[in-house]
NUGUKE-713299 format. One record per residue (C-alpha): x, y, z; residue in one letter. Coordinates in steps of 0.001 Angstrom, whole numbers, plus 500000, padded with zeros to 6 digits. Layout:
<atoms>
ATOM/X/Y/Z/A
...
</atoms>
This chain:
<atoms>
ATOM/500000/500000/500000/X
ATOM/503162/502270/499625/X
ATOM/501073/504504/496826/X
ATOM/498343/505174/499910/X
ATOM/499033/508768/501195/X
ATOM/498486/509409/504453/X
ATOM/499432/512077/506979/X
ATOM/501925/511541/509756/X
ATOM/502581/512920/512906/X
ATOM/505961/512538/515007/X
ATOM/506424/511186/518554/X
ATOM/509319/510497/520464/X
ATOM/507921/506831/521919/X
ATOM/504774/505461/520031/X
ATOM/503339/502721/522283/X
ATOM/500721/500168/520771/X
ATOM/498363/498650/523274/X
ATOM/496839/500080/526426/X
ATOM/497375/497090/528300/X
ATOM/499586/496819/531387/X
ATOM/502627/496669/529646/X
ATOM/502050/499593/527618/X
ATOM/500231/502016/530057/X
ATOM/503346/501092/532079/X
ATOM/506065/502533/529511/X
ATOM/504209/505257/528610/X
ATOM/503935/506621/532365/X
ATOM/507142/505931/533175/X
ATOM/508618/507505/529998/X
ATOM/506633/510583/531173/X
ATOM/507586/510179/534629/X
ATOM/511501/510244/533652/X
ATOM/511024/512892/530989/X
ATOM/507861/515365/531292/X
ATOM/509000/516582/527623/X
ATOM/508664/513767/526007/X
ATOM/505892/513229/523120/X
ATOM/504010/509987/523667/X
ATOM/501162/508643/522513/X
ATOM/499326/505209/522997/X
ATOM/497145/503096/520664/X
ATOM/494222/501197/521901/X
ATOM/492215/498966/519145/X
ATOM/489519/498530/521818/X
ATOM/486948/500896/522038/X
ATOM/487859/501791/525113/X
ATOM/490723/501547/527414/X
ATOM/489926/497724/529300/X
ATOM/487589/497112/526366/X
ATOM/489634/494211/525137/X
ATOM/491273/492910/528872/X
ATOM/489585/490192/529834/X
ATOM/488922/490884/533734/X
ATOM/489804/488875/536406/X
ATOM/493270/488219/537562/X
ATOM/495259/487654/541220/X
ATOM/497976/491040/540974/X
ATOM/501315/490763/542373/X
ATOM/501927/494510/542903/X
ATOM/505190/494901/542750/X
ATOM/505051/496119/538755/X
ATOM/502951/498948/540202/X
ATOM/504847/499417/543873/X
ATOM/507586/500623/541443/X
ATOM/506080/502333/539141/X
ATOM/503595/504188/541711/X
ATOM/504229/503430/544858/X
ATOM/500946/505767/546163/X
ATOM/498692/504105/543983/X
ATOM/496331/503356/547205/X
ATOM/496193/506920/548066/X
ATOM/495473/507968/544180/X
ATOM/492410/505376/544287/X
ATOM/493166/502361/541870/X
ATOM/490897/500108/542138/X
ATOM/492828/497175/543867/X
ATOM/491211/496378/546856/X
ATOM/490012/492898/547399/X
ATOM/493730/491427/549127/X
ATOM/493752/487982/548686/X
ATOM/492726/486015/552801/X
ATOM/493031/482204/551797/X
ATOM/494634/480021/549184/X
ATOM/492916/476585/547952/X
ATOM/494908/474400/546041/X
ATOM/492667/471008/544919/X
ATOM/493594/468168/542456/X
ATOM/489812/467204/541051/X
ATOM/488239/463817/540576/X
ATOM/485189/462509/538542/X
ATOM/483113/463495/541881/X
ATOM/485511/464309/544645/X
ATOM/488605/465995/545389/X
ATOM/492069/466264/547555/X
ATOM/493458/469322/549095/X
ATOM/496794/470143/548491/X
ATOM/498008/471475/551672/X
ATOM/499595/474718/551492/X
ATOM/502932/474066/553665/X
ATOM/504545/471649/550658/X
ATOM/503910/474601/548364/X
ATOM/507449/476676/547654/X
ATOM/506830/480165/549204/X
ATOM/506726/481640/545231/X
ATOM/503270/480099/545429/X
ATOM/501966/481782/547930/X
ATOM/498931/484170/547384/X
ATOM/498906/485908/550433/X
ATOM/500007/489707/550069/X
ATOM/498618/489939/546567/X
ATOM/494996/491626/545067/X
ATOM/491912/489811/543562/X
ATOM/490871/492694/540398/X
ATOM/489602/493810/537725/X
ATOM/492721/493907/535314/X
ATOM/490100/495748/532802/X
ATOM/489522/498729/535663/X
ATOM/492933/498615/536426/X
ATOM/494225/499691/533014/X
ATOM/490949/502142/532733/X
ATOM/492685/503828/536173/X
ATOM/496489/503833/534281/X
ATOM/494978/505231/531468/X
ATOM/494035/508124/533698/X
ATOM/497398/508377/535621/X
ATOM/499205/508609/532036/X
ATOM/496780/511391/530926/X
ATOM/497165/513042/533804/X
ATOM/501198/513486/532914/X
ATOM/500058/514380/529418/X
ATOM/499966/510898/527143/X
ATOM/497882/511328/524118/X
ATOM/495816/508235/524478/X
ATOM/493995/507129/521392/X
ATOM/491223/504469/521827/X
ATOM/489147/502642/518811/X
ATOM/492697/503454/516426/X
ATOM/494006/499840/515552/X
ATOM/497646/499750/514377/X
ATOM/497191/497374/511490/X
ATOM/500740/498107/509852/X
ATOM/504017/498663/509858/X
ATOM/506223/501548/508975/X
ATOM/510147/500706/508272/X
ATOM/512631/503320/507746/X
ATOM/515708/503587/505346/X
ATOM/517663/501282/506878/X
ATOM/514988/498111/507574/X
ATOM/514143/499802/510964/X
ATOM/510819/500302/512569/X
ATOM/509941/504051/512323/X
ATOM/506114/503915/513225/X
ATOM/502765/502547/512492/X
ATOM/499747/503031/510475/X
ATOM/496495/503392/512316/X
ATOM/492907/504130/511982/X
ATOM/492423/502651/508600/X
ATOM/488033/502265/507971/X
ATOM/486036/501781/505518/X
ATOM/487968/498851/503266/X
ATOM/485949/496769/500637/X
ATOM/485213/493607/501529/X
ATOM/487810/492075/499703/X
ATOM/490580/494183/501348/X
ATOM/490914/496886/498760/X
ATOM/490599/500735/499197/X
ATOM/487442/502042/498319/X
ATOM/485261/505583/497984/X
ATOM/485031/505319/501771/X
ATOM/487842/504355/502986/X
ATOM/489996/506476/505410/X
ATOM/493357/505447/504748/X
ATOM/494484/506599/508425/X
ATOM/497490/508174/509507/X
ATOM/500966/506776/510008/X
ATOM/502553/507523/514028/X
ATOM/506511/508111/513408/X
ATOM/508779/507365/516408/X
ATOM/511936/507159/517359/X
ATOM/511044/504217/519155/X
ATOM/508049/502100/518650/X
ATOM/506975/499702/521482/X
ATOM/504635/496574/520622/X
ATOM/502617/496084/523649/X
ATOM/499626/493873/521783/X
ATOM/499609/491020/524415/X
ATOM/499910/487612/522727/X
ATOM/500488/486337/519262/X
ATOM/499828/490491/517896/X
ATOM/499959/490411/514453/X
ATOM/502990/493344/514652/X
ATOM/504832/491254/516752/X
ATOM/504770/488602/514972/X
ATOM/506296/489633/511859/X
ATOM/508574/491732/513908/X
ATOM/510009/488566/515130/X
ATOM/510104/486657/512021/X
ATOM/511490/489800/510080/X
ATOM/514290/490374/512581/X
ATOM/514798/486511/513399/X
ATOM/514114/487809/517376/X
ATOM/513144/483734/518068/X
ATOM/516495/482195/517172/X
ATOM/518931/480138/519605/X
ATOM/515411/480332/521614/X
ATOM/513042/477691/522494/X
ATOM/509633/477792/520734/X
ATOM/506846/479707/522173/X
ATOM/504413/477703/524122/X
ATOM/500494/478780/524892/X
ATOM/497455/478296/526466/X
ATOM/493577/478902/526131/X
ATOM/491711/480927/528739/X
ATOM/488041/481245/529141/X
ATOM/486566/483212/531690/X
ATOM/483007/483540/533205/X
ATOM/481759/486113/535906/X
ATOM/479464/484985/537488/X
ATOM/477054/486587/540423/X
ATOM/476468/484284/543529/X
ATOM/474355/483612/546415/X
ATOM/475693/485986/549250/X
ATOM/475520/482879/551632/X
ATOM/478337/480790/549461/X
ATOM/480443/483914/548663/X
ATOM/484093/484094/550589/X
ATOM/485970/487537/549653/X
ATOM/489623/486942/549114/X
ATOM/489442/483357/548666/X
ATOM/491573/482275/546076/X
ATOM/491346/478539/544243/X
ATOM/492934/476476/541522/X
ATOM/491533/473583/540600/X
ATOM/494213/470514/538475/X
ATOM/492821/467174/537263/X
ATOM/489167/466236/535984/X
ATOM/487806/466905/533399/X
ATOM/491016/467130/531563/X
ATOM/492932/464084/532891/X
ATOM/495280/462508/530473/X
ATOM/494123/464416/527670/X
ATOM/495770/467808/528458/X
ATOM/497428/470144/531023/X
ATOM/495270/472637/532365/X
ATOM/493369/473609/535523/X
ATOM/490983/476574/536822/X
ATOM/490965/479121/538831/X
ATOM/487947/480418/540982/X
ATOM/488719/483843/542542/X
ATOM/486018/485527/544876/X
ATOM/485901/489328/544607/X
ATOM/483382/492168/546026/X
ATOM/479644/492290/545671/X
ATOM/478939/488608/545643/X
ATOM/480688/487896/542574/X
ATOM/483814/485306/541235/X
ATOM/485737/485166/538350/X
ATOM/485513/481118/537260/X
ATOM/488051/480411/534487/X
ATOM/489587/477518/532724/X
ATOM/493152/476554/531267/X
ATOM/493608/474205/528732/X
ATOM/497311/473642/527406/X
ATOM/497230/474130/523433/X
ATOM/500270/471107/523141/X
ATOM/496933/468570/523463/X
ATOM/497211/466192/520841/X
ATOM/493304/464865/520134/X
ATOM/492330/467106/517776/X
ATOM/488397/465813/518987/X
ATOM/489659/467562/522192/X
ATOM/487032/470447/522688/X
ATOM/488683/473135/525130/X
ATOM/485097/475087/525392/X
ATOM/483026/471956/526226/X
ATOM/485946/470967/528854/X
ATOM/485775/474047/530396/X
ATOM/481288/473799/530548/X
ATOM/482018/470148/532114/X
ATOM/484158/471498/534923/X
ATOM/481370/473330/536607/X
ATOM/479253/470283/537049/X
ATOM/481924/469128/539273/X
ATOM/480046/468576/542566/X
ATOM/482633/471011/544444/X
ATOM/482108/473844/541994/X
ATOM/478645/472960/541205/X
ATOM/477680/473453/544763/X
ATOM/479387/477325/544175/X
ATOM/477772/478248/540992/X
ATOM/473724/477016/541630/X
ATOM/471509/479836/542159/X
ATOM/473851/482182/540861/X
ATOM/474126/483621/537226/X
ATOM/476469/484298/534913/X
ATOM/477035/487968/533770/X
ATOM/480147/487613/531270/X
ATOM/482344/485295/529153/X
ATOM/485591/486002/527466/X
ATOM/488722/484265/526110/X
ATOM/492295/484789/524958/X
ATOM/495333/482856/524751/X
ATOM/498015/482610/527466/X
ATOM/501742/482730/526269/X
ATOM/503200/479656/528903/X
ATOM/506808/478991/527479/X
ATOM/508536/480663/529875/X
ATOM/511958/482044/529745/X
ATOM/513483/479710/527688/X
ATOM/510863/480786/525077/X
ATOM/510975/484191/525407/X
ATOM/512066/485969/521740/X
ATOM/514942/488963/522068/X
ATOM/512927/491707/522860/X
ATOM/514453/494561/521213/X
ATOM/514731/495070/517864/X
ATOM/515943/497809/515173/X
ATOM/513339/500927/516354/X
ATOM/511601/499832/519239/X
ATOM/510529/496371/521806/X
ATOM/508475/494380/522556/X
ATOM/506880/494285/526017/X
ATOM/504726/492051/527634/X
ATOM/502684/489724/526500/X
ATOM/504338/489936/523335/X
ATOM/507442/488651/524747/X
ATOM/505867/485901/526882/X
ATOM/506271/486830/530155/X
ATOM/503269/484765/532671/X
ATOM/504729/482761/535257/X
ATOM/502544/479644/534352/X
ATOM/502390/477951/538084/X
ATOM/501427/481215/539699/X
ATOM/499365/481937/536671/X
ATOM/500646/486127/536895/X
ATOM/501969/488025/534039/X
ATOM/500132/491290/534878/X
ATOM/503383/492701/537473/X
ATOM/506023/491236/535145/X
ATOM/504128/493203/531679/X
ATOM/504609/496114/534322/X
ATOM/508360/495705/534948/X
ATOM/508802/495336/531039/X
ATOM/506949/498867/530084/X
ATOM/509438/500377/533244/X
ATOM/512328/498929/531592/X
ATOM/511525/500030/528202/X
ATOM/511170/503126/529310/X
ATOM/514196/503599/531021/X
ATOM/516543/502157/528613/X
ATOM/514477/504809/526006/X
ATOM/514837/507387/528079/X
ATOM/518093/507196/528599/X
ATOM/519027/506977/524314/X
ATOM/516901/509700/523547/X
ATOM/518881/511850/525855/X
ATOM/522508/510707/524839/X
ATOM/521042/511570/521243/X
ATOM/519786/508275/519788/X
ATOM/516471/506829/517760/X
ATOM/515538/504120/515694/X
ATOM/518432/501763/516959/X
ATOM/518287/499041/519275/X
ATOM/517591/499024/522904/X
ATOM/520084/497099/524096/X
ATOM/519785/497737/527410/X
ATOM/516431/496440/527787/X
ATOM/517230/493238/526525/X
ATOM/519703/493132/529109/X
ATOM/517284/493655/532028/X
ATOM/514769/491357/530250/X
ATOM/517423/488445/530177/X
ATOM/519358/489700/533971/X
ATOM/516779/491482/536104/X
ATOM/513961/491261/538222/X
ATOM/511740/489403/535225/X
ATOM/514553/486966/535031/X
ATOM/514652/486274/538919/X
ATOM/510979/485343/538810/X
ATOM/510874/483256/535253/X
ATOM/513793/480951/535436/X
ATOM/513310/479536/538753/X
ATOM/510028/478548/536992/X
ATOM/511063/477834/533848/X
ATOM/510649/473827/533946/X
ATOM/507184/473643/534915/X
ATOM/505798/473696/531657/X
ATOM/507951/471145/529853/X
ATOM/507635/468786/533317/X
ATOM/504355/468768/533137/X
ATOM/504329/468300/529078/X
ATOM/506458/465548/529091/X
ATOM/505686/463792/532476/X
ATOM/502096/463893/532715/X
ATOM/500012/466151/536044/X
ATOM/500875/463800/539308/X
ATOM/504740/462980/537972/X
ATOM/505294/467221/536956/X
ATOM/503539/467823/540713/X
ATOM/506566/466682/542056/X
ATOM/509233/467046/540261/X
ATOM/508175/470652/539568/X
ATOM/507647/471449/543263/X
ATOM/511266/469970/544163/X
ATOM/512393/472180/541368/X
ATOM/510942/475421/542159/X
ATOM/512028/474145/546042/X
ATOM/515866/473534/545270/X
ATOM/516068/476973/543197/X
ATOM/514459/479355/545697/X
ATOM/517254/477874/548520/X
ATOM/520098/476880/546476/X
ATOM/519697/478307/543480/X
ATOM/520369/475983/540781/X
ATOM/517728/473413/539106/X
ATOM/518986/469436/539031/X
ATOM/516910/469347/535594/X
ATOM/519110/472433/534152/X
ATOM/516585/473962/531353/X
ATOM/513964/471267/530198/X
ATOM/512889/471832/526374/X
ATOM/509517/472221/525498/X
ATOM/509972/470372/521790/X
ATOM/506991/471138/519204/X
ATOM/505319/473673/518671/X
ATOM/501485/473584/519824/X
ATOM/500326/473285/515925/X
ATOM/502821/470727/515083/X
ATOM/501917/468530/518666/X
ATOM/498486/467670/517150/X
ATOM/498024/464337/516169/X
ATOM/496199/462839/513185/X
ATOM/492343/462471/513862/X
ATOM/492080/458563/513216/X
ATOM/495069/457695/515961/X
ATOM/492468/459389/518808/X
ATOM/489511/458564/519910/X
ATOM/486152/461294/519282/X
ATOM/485337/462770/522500/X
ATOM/481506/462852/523591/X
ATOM/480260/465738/525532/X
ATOM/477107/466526/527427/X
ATOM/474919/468866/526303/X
ATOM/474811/472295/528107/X
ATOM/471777/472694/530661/X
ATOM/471542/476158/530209/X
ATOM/471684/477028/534327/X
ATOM/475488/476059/534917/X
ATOM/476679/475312/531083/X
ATOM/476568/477306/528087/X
ATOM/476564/476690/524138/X
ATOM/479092/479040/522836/X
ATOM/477196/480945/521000/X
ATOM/475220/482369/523731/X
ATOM/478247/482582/525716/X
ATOM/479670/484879/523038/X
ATOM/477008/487125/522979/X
ATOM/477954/487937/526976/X
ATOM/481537/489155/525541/X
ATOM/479383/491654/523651/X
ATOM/482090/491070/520727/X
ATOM/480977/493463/517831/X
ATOM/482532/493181/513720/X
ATOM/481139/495474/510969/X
ATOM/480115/493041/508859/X
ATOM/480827/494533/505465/X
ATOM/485152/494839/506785/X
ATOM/487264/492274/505182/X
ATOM/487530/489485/507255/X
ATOM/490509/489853/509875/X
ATOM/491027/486035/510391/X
ATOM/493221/485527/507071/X
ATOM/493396/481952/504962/X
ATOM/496777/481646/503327/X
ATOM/495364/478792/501314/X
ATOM/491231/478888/501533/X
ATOM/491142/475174/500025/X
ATOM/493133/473586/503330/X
ATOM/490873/473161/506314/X
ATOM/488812/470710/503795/X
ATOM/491467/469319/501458/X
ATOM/493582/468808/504651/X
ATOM/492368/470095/507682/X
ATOM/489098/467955/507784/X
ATOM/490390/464611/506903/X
ATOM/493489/464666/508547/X
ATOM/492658/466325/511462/X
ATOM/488397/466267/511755/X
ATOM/489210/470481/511051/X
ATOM/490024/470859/515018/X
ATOM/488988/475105/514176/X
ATOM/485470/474106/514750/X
ATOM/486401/473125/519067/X
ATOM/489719/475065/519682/X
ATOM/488055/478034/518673/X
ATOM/485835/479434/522315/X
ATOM/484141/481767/520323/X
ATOM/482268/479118/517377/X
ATOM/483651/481316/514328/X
ATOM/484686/478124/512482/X
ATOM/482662/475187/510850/X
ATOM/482190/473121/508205/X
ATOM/478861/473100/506570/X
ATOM/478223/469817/505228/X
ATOM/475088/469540/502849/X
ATOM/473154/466646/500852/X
ATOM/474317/466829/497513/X
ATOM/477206/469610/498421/X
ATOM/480846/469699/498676/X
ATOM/481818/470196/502707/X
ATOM/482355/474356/503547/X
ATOM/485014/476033/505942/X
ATOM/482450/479068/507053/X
ATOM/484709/481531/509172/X
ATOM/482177/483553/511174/X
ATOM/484344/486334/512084/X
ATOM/481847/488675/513922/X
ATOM/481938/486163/516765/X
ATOM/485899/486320/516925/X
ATOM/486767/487696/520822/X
ATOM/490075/488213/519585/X
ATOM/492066/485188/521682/X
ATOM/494018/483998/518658/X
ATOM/493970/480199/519322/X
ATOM/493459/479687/515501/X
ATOM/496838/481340/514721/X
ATOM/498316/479606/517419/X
ATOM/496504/475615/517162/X
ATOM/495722/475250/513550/X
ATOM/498019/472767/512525/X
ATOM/498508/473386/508960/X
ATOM/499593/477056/510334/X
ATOM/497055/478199/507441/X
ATOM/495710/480571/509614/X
ATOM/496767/484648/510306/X
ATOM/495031/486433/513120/X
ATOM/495299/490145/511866/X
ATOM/493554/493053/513109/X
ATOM/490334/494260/512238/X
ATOM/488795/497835/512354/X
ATOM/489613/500213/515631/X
ATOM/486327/499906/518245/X
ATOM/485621/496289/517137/X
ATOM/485926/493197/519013/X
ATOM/484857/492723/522408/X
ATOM/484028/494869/525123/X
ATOM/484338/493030/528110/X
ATOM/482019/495076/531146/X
ATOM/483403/498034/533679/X
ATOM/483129/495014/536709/X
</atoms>
């Protein structure tokens, strides 16, 4: 689209994404320098629009970044009173006392909240130092300077034909110059992703590794709700099938956030990570929890769970990449919110600091360096063979040798297993459709379980329909030349959201239907498909969910 003119305006630090990560950088940049131009890009209609709520916060992202935030209001409140840890049956459970747990497990001193309201209150804190904050603007491309560099994004591009092209009515946007550009999309962005592929960012690493979130919160019977309890559920209904658990935390006013993990390495493509997550709560112990209450909201996204080994270099000709985009959760405490936080600090400083000796559009070297060294790298490596434990050893084996891991590097420092690899990649783990068996699945009851669809429509996930389709086919004939009798087209159950099928008619040749209004923006398909035929991309600014002001 190089023949597309567009106006520009320059920045000192263009950010993209208002997530933690992002809102982060942007106030610390500001904090450091009050001169400084920066400006942050939200595709979301809102700030929190696209954060899917619900999260246990290890503060100390935002003790450094504002250590008054209690006195300026944010709205972290709920402090976490009593950890459950249970490994589920068919129709019981064990406790998992807390003494055998290392002490990086511990809950105790961290915040049940609202990650969505929490990035609505940043948002205000980084107006407040004068950060030109620009909501429903998607940053769909790419801007690369003279010498292969990344010198900005374009943004705010409406109005395409259907078939991508530009039309009467299409705005072609505007193109945000920096003199560094920071990729804060959270995981599998479609920036960051060719950012790492065009710069080769992944190499001498491991390969990325990722889960599947869904989320539900629901309203409960006053009687049955426990503020500050905290619980994570391993075991049934996934068993042998895949790695996963839940996580059930109680918050204010009567309500809990009830989500579900399932590890995208499964290999039975009949696996159904939706349906898993809709038998869970008919586990007597949860069951018990939910009845009489309702559900008020569903959402999804993926989880980056490689760890440090899998993290990609994280600075790159023009700008980094922060966050979620580098991979930074701590899969057995299941936090990435306070380390997304550290990154944005670190960006910033290491920014900050080659802007004033007289520098752009060159690498951050520095940041790398506190990436790979620092505080993020105290909390990730002493973690870092969880994943591929439990992977390779199955739940009860990875239990232990996990916990003696984690144990022997918080005293001694050193793991006995060194760095474990994590092998394939989650596409290329999926096994052929005729070497598994199917999988059958009750039906929802409509009082504790949901069909998707309806679930969807309580992420209040919007698409102009006449937009080109943002979920991207590099080869349209695949999911049925390949897909469907290789793999019995796994899109139509990875996906949470139901925006793949296959219509199969009397008389008809089979149809891969892509229902992209439903899309809540989790990426699974770019992550699971296994003929990597799939390319999550962005769609308009303002569409896509909008998960509620909890």
């Amino acid at each position: 689209m190089s023949d597309i003119e567009r106006e520009s305006m320059e920045y000192d630090v263009v950010i993209v994404g208002a997530g933690p990560a992002g809102l982060s950088a942007a106030i610390r940049l500001k904090q450091q320098d009050p001169d400084l131009e920066v400006v942050v890009l939200e595709k979301g209609s809102e700030v929190g629009a696209h954060i899917l709520s619900g999260a246990v916060l290890d503060t100390c992202g935002l003790d450094k970044l504002i250590p008054d935030w209690k006195e300026k209001g944010a709205p972290i409140k709920t402090e976490v009173k009593k950890d459950n840890f249970l490994v589920l049956g068919p129709a019981g459970h064990i406790r998992v006392p807390n003494w055998p747990m290392p002490p990086l497990m511990n809950n105790h001193g961290n915040y049940i909240v609202s990650m969505a309201n929490v990035c609505r209150w940043m948002a205000e804190q980084a107006e407040e130092l004068g950060v030109e904050i620009f909501p429903g603007m998607a940053a769909s491309e790419l801007v690369y300077g003279e010498n292969g560099e990344v010198k900005g994004v374009v943004a705010g591009v409406f109005g395409l034909e259907e078939d991508g092209s530009y039309g009467p009515n299409t705005e072609p946007g505007m193109e945000l110059h920096g003199k560094y550009v920071f990729i804060s999309e959270g995981v599998r962005g479609s920036l960051a992703k060719e950012i790492i592929a065009k710069y080769d960012l992944q190499a001498g690493r491991d390969v990325q590794k990722f889960g599947v979130g869904m989320k539900e919160i629901w309203e409960i019977d006053p009687a049955k709700h426990r503020e500050g309890t905290v619980t994570h559920t391993m075991g049934w209904p996934l068993g042998s099938n895949a790695g996963g658990g839940s996580f059930i935390y109680h918050l204010e006013n009567n309500q809990v956030y009830v989500g579900f993990v399932v590890h995208l390495n499964y290999k039975n493509p009949h696996l159904h990570p939706y349906m898993e997550f809709q038998r869970f709560k008919h586990h007597p112990e949860i069951a018990k929890l939910l009845e009489g209450g309702k559900r008020v909201a569903y959402g999804a996204r993926a989880i980056t769970e490689g760890g440090y080994q899998s993290m990609p270099k994280a600075s790159f000709p023009g700008g980094a990449l922060l966050g979620c985009s580098v991979g930074l959760v701590n899969v057995p405490r299941i936090k990435g919110n306070h380390n997304a936080m550290l990154s944005g600090i670190a960006a910033a400083d290491a920014a900050v600091k080659a802007i004033k000796a007289g520098r752009a559009s060159d690498e951050l070297s520095d940041y790398e360096e506190e990436l790979r060294t620092g505080e993020i790298a105290k909390d990730l490596k002493k973690v870092r063979n969880v994943k591929p434990l439990w992977s390779k050893f199955g739940l009860t084996a990875s239990l232990m040798l996990g916990g003696i891991d984690m144990w022997v590097q918080s005293i001694f420092k050193f793991s006995p297993f060194g760095t474990v690899k994590h092998g394939k990649t989650d596409a290329e783990a999926t096994g052929k459709a005729a070497d598994y068996p199917e999988i059958e699945y009750p039906k929802p009851d409509g009082k504790l379980s949901f069909d998707r669809l309806t679930n969807v429509s309580f992420a209040a996930t919007n698409h102009e329909e006449s937009q080109p389709c943002h979920l991207k086919l590099t080869n349209p004939d695949l999911p049925i030349s390949v897909n469907l009798p290789q793999f019995a087209e796994p899109a139509q159950r990875y996906c949470p959201a139901g925006v793949y099928e296959v219509v199969e008619e009397d008389g008809k040749d089979a149809r891969f239907v892509v229902n992209f209004q439903n899309c809540v923006h989790c990426k699974t398909c770019d992550i699971k498909d296994p003929s990597q035929n799939i390319t999550w991309t962005v769609p308009q600014g303002g569409d896509g969910p909008n998960y509620p002001n909890m």
